[in-house]
C-alpha positions in Angstrom: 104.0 35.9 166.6 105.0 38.7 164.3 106.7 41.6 165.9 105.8 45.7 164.7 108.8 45.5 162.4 107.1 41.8 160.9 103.4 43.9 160.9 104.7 47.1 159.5 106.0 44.9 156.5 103.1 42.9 156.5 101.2 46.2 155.6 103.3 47.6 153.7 102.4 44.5 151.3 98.9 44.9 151.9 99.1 48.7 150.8 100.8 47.5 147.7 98.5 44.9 146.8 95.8 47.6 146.9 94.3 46.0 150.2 95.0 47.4 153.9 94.3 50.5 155.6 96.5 53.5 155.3 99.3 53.2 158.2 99.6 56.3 160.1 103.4 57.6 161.0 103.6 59.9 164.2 106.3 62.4 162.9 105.9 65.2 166.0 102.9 67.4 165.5 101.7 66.3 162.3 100.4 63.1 160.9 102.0 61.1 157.8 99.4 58.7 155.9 100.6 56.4 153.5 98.0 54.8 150.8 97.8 52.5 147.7 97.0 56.6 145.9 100.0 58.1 147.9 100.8 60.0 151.0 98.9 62.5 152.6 100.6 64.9 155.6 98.5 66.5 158.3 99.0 68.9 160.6 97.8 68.8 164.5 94.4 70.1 163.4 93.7 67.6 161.1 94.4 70.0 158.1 96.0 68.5 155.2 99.4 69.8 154.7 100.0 70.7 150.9 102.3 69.2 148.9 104.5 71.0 146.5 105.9 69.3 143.6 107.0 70.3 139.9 109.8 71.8 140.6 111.9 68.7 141.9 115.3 68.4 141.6 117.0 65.3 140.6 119.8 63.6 143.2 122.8 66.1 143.4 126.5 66.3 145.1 127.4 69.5 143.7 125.2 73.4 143.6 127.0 76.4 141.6 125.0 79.8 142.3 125.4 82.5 139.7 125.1 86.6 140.3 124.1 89.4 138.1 125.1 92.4 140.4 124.2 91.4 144.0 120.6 89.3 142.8 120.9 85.3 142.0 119.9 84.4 138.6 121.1 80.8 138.9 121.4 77.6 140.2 123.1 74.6 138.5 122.5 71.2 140.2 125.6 68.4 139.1 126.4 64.9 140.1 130.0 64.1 140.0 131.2 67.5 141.8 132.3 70.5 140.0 133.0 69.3 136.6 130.6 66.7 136.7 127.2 66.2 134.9 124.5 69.0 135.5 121.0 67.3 136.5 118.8 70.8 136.7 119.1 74.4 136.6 117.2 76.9 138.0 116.5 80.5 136.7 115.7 83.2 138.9 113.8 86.5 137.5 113.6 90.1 139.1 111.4 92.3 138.9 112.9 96.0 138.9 113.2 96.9 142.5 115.1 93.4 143.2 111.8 91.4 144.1 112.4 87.6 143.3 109.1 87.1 140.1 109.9 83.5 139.2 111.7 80.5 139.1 111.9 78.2 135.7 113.9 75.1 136.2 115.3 73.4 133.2 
């Protein structure tokens, strides 16, 4: 007899191999589905949660923030702490009345 753990597995490999049904996750109000084409989130009315990506940031253990006046223009991500190696930056542009207009990462 194969427990839920021994199951869950078991479709997990399924999934994989491109056979199997997606396997639903109960995480609160909203539904996680994950499929041989990915992973869809869904709220409590059924309505498919977007997902945001493009602007990822790599894995980090440091953040500097930089100013010009009182407005963030930048974010440096780094592994290895302070002096370590920077994975991303972000730039932050203002408009002229100090609205946030965009954010490049590089």
């Amino acid at each position: 007899m194969i427990g839920t753990l021994g199951q869950f597995v078991l479709d997990i490999r399924d999934l994989l191999s491109g056979s199997g049904d997606p396997i639903p996750v109960d995480i609160g109000n909203a539904t996680l589905s994950v499929t041989a084409d990915g992973v869809e989130i869904k709220n409590d009315s059924g309505n498919p949660i977007p997902i945001v990506s493009g602007l990822e940031i790599p894995e980090h253990d440091y953040i500097s923030l930089s100013y010009t006046g009182s407005n963030l223009t930048g974010v440096t991500y780094k592994t290895g702490g302070s002096g370590g190696t920077t994975v991303a930056t972000l730039a932050l542009a203002y408009d002229g009345s100090n609205n946030l207009t965009s954010v490049t990462k590089s």
